[in-house]
SEVO-874666 format. One record per residue (C-alpha): x, y, z; residue in three letters. Coordinates in steps of 0.1 Angstrom, whole numbers, padded with zeros to 4 digits, always signed. Each point is the difference from the previous one (the first is absolute). Example, Ala and Ser with C-alpha at 12.3 -4.5 7.8 and 13.67 -1.06 7.14 Angstrom:
2
+0123-0045+0078ALA +0014+0034-0007SER 
# end
This chain:
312
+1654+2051+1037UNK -0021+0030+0012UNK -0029+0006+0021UNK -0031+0018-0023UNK -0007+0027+0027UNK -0036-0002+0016UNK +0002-0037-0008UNK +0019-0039+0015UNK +0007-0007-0031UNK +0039+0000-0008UNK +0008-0001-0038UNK +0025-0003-0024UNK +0013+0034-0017UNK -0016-0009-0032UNK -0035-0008-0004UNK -0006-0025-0026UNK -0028+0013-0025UNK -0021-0024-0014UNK -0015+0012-0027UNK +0018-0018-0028UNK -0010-0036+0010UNK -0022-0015-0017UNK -0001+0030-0029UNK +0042+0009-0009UNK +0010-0027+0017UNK -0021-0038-0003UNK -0001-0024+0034UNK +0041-0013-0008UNK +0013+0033-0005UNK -0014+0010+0035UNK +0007-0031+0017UNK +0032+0008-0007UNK +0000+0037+0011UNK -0012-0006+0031UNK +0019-0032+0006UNK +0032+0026-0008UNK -0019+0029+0023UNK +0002-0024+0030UNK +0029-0015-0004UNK +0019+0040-0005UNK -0018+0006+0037UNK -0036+0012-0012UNK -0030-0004+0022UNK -0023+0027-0013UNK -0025-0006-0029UNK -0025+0028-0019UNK -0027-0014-0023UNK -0039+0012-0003UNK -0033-0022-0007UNK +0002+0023-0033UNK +0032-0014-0014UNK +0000-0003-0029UNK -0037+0007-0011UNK +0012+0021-0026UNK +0019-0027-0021UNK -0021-0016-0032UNK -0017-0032+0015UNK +0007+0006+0036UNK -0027+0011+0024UNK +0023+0011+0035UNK +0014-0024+0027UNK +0025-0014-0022UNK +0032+0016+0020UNK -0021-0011+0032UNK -0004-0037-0013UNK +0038-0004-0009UNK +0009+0014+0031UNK -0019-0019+0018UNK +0005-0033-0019UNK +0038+0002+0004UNK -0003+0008+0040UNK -0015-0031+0001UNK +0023-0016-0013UNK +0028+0011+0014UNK -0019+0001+0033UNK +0017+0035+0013UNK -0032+0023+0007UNK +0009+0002+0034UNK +0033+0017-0010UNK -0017+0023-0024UNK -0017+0033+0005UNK -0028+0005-0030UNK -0020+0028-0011UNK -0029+0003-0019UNK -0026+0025-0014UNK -0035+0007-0002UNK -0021+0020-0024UNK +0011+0003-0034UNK -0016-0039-0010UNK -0025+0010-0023UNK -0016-0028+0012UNK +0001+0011+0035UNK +0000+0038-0002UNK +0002+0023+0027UNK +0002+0000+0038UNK -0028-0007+0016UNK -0002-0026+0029UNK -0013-0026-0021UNK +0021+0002-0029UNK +0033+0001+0023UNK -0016-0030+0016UNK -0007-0017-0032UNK +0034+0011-0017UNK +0019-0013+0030UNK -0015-0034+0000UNK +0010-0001-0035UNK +0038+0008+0006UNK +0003-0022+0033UNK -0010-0030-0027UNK +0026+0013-0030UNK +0026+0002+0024UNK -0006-0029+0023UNK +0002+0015+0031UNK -0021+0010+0033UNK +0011+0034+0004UNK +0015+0033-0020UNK +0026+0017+0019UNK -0003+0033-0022UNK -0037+0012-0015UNK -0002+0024-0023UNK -0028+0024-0011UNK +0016+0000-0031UNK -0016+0031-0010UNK -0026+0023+0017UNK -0041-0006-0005UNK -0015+0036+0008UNK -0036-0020-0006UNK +0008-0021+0033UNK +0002+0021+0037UNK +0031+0001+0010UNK -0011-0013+0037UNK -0020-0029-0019UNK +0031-0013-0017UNK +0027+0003+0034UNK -0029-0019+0018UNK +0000-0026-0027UNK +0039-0001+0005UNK -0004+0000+0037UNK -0024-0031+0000UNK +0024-0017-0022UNK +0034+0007+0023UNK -0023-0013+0030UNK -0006-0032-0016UNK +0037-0005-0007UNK -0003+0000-0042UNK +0020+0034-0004UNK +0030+0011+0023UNK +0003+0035-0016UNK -0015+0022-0024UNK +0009+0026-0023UNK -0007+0028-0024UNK +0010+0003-0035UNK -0005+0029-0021UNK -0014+0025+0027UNK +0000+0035-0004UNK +0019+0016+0028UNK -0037+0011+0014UNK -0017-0028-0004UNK +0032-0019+0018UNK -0005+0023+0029UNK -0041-0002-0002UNK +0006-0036+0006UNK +0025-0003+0026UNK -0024+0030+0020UNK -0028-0024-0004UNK +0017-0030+0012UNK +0011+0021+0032UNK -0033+0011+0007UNK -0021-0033-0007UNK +0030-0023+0019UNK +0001-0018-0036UNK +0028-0019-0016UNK +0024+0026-0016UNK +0022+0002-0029UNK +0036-0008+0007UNK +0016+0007-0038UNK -0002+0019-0028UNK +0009-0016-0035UNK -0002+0025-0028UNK +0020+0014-0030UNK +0035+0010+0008UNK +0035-0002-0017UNK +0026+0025-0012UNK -0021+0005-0032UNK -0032+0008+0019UNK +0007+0017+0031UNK -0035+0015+0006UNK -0030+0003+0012UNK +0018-0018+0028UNK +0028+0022+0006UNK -0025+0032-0003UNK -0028-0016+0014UNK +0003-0029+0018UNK +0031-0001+0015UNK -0010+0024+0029UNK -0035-0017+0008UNK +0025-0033+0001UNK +0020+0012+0026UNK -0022+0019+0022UNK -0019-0037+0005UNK +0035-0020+0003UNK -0005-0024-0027UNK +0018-0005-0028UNK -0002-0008-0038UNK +0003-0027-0021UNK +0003+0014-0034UNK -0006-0017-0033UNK +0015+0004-0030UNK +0035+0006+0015UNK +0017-0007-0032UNK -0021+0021-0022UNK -0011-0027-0016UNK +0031-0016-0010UNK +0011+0034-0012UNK +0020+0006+0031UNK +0019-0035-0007UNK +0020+0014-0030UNK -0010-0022-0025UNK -0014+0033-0020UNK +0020+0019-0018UNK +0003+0026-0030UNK -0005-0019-0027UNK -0007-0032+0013UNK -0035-0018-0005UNK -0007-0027+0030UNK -0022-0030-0007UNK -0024+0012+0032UNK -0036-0005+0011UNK +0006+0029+0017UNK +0018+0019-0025UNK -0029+0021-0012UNK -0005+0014+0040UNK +0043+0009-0002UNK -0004+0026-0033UNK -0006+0028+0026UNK +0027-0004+0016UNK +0026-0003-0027UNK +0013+0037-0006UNK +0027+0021+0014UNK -0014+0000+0030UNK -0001-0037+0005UNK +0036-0003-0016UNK +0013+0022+0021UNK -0015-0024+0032UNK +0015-0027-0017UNK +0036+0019-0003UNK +0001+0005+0038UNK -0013-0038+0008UNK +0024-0011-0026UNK +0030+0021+0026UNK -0011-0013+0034UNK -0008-0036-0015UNK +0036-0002-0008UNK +0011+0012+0030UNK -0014-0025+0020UNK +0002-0027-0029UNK -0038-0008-0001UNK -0029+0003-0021UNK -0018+0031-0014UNK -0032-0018+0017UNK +0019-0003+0032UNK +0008+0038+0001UNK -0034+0010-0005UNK -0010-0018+0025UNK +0027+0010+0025UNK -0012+0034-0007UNK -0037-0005+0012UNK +0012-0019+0030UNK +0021+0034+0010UNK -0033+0015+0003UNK -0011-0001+0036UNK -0034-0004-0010UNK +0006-0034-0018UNK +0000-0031+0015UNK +0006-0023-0029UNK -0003-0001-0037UNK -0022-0021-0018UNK +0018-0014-0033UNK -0014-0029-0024UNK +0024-0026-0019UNK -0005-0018-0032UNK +0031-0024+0005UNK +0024-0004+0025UNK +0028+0020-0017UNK -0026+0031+0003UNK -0003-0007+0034UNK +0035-0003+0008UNK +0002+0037-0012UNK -0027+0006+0024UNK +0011-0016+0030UNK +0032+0018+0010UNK -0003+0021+0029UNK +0023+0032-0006UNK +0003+0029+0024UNK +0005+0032-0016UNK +0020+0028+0012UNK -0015+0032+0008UNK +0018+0019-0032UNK -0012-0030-0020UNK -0034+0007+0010UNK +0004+0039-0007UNK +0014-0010-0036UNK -0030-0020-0006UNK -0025+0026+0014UNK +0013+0026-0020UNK +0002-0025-0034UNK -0036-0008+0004UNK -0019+0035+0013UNK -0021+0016-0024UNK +0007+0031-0018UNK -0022+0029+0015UNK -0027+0011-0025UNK 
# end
């Protein structure tokens, strides 16, 4: 387990993304990802109130609803740390104070619970005051519904804007950073973000680790893969990305894992990182996902120098 700096809240080294129940994944299949997630040591759980809005007859909260379904039932939220986001709904847009009170009424109910121990502005509103939405935040911790909050998919200076207006209004600050990182997409935050992230002392939660599913090896020259995410993987699948896949292919042997695990081994080296966020369709996937491999520093240099980008 580790200790997400700034925060109490000690995690497992993966973070369980939730965005394929209830879309990729129906209310079994989850059941018995999570069930497996648990049971391998897992305590951590990522979903959004916008999961999965974006799948033909769905209208968001599904991932929420599972999750929180199979909590109760298995009566473990007290062993569980859950996030959860807030802004991207198109039914509840935006962060202003009374749609992040209104959204988080609705994901208390999906998921069953009193409280969120991780709330994301899942990405930034420059309609709403910054001040007006930490306040709304604030007045939220007080009354015990949210533990933490975080941002996701900040610019470097809007991150710092926010933490500077926190400080200087004694508001509720955020903790995290979840964003876009993985060997295949190594900026903005390497360029940008990176430095902002250490000169506050948080850390990053990054999505996408696996580039999705890219990163896992499944794609190859060649090879078509029966993928909802296929179409989102095309980018990636040219010399470049073979030669990524060459080096993960090297150190995945050596240490008799996954490709998936090696990925994600990388991103833990990063100081930065606290811990990875990864989804699962079925528990084989997530037994891929799950093993917790320490690289070496000349496997991380391989993998650096596999996946930088060729100056322009």
């Amino acid at each position: 387990m580790i200790t997400i700096p700034q925060t109490q809240l000690r995690v497992h080294p993966l973070c369980l993304g939730g965005n394929v129940f209830g879309w990729s994944a129906d209310e079994a299949q989850s059941f018995a990802v999570l069930d497996a997630y648990v049971a391998g040591g897992g305590n951590f759980i990522d979903t959004a109130d916008v999961y999965s809005e974006w799948a033909e007859g769905h209208v968001g909260g599904e991932s929420e609803s599972i999750i929180g379904r199979w909590m109760k039932s298995r009566g473990n939220r007290h062993e569980l740390v859950i996030a959860t986001k807030v802004s991207m709904l198109s039914t509840r847009p935006g962060l202003s104070p009374s749609n992040i009170k209104a959204a988080l009424e609705d994901s208390l109910r999906r998921l069953q619970t009193d409280h969120i121990d991780l709330y994301y502005s899942h990405t930034d509103d420059l309609n709403t005051p910054l001040e007006e939405t930490l306040a709304a935040y604030t007045e939220e911790i007080k009354a015990g519904k949210i533990h933490h909050i975080g941002a996701s998919q900040y610019t470097a200076p809007r991150l710092r804007l926010a933490i500077e207006t926190s400080k200087a209004n004694h508001l509720a600050e955020y903790v995290v950073l979840q964003d876009q990182y993985n060997l295949m997409e190594r900026n903005p935050f390497e360029s940008e973000q990176a430095s902002v992230i250490n000169d506050l002392g948080i850390s990053i939660l990054p999505f996408f680790g696996l580039a999705r599913g890219f990163l896992t090896g499944k794609y190859r020259p060649g090879l078509t893969v029966d993928s909802v995410r296929a179409e989102g993987v095309k980018k990636y699948q040219n010399q470049e990305g073979w030669k990524v896949l060459e080096a993960l292919d090297v150190i995945a042997k050596n240490h008799q894992s996954s490709l998936a695990a090696i990925a994600l081994a990388w991103l833990r080296s990063n100081p930065a990182v606290s811990t990875p966020i990864a989804s699962a369709r079925s528990v084989g996937q997530l037994n891929e996902i799950m093993q917790v491999v320490t690289l070496m520093p000349d496997e991380v240099l391989l993998l650096n120098t596999a996946s930088a980008k060729p100056a322009i």
